[in-house]
C-alpha positions, 0 to 999 in steps of 0.5 A, spaced: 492 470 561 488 475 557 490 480 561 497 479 560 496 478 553 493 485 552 499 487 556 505 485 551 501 488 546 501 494 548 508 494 550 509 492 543 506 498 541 510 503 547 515 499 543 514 502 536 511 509 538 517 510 542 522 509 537 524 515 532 520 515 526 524 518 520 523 521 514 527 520 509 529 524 503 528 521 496 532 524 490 529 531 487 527 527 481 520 525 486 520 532 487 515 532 480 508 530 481 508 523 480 503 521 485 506 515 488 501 511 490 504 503 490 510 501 495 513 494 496 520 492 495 525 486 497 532 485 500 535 491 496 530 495 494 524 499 495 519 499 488 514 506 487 508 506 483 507 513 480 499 512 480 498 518 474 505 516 469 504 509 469 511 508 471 514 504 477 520 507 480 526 503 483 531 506 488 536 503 493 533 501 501 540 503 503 541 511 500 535 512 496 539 513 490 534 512 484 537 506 479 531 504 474 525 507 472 520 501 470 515 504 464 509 500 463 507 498 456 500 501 455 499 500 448 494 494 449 490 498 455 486 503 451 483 505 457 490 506 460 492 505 468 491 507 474 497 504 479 494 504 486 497 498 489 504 494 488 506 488 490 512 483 489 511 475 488 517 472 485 519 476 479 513 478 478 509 485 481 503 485 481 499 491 479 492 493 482 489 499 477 483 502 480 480 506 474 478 499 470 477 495 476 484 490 473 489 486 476 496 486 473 503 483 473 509 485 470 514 480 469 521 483 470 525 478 467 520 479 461 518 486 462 510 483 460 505 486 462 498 482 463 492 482 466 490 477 471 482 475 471 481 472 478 476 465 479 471 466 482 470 473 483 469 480 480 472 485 480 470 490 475 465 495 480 472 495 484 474 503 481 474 510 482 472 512 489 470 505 492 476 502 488 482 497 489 487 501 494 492 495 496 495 489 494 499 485 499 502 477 497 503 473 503 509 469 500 509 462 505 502 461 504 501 463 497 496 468 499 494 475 495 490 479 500 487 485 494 483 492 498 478 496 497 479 502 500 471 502 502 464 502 502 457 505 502 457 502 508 464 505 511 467 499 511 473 497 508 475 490 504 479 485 504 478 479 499 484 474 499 486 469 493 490 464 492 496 465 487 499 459 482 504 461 476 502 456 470 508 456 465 509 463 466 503 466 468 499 468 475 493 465 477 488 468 482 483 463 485 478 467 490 477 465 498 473 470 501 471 477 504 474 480 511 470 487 512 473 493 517 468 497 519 469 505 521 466 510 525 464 515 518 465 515 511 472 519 512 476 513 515 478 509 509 484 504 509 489 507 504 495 500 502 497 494 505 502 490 506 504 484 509 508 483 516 511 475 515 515 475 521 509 477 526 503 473 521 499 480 520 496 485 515 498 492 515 493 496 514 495 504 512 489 507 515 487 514 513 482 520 516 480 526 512 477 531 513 481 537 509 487 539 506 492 538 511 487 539 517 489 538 524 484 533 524 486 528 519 489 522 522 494 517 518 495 510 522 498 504 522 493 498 523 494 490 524 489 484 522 493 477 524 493 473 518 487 468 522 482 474 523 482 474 515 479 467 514 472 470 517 467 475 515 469 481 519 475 483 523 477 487 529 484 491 527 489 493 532 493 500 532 501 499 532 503 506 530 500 513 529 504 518 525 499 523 525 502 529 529 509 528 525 506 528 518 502 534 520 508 537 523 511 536 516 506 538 511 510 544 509 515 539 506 512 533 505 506 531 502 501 528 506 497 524 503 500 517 505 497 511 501 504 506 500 507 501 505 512 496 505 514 492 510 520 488 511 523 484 517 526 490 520 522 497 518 516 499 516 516 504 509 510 509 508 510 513 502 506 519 499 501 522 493 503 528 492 498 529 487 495 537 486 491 537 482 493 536 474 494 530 470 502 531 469 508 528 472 512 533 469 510 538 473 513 540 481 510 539 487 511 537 494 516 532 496 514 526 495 514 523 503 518 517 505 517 514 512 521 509 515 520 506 522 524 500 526 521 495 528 526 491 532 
């Protein structure tokens, strides 16, 4: 039985790997140095997080064609924002700021921003280098699983918490830690998202050893949703899409940290980040992938 498990498995996975994975051209507006480092989305459209302009971008799932930009009011936050992981819960996103360690979410009805202050756990250390990297929202459940992209310990992690909204505000209340570990300090988890249909986590996982290098890997992880209530847990490859991002290097960026997932594809997008602080400067295209699925 275990042997007919680990079998469909892999067809499961031959499946994906043999499908065409696409790269798909956005609008030359993303052509600018925004460092798109968020991504989440709905049935209509994909929601991009620029990680250095505090801005999030909405484009069509269908052309691409941008239809709003989403400026963050920061006139509250002396310290500023730094967007690293974006997800969709109702009318709301929800915001992971890895330079300050914050959690936030922007009502789009409203266009407030606020801070979420988790019970139970703090997450003020959870910046810089060792920092918030993702955040996903398993909407059935009610469940936010938040990433920290790794350790000292070569150990990505993954601390879940129950959400509730109470007279227009979210909650978070925490339940536990799932720790990931990797083989060395180049390995890291980079975004999550939340694959419903199939009751797992996505895990973007990335390996980095120099600019464009060869040797650098960009990798599509699973973790099932009951793995996540343990203290450790073993992932599994779904897809590689090393080879294509490196054959694409010279167009695209390829320093993958968005992914989405909806019922039918997988969307991975790119920080085109090169060095200086301003996002009206030109820069590598930003990288949109879409894989199937189904």
């Amino acid at each position: 039985m275990k042997n007919l498990i680990t079998l469909f498995l892999g067809l499961i996975s031959f499946g994906i790997n043999a499908q065409q994975i696409q790269f798909l051209d956005l609008p030359s507006l993303f052509d600018r140095e925004f460092e798109i480092s968020g991504l989440t989305g709905n049935e209509d459209n994909l929601f991009l997080a620029a990680e250095r302009c505090a801005k999030i971008f909405v484009v069509n799932k269908q052309n691409r064609m941008h239809i709003e930009t989403i400026n963050l009011n920061q006139d509250d936050l002396p310290d500023g924002i730094e967007i690293e992981g974006l997800s969709l819960y109702k009318d709301f996103l929800l915001i992971t700021d890895e330079k300050n360690g914050n959690i936030f979410s922007y009502n789009l009805k409203t266009e407030k921003l606020s801070e979420i202050e988790p019970v139970g756990k703090d997450l003020s250390s959870f910046k810089g280098s060792y920092g918030m990297e993702g955040i996903a929202v398993d909407v059935k459940s009610k469940i936010v699983y938040v990433l920290r992209e790794r350790n000292k310990n070569h150990q990505s992690e993954i601390h879940s918490f129950s959400i509730s909204e109470k007279q227009g505000a979210l909650h978070l209340k925490y339940r536990n830690q799932t720790l990931i570990q990797h083989e060395n300090k180049h390995w890291r988890y980079a975004g999550v998202s939340i694959d419903s249909e199939n009751k797992r986590l996505l895990c973007l996982k990335s390996y980095y050893v120099g600019h464009a290098s060869s040797s650098n890997k960009r990798e599509i992880e699973y973790i099932s949703f009951d793995a996540l209530t343990h203290n450790t847990a073993n992932p599994h490859m779904l897809i590689s899409l090393s080879k294509e991002v490196y054959a694409a290097r010279d167009t695209y960026a390829t320093n993958v940290e968005g992914i989405y997932s909806d019922y039918e594809s997988i969307f991975v997008t790119s920080d085109n980040g090169e060095g200086k602080k301003d996002c009206s400067q030109k820069s590598s295209k930003t990288t949109m992938i879409k894989v199937k699925m189904y």
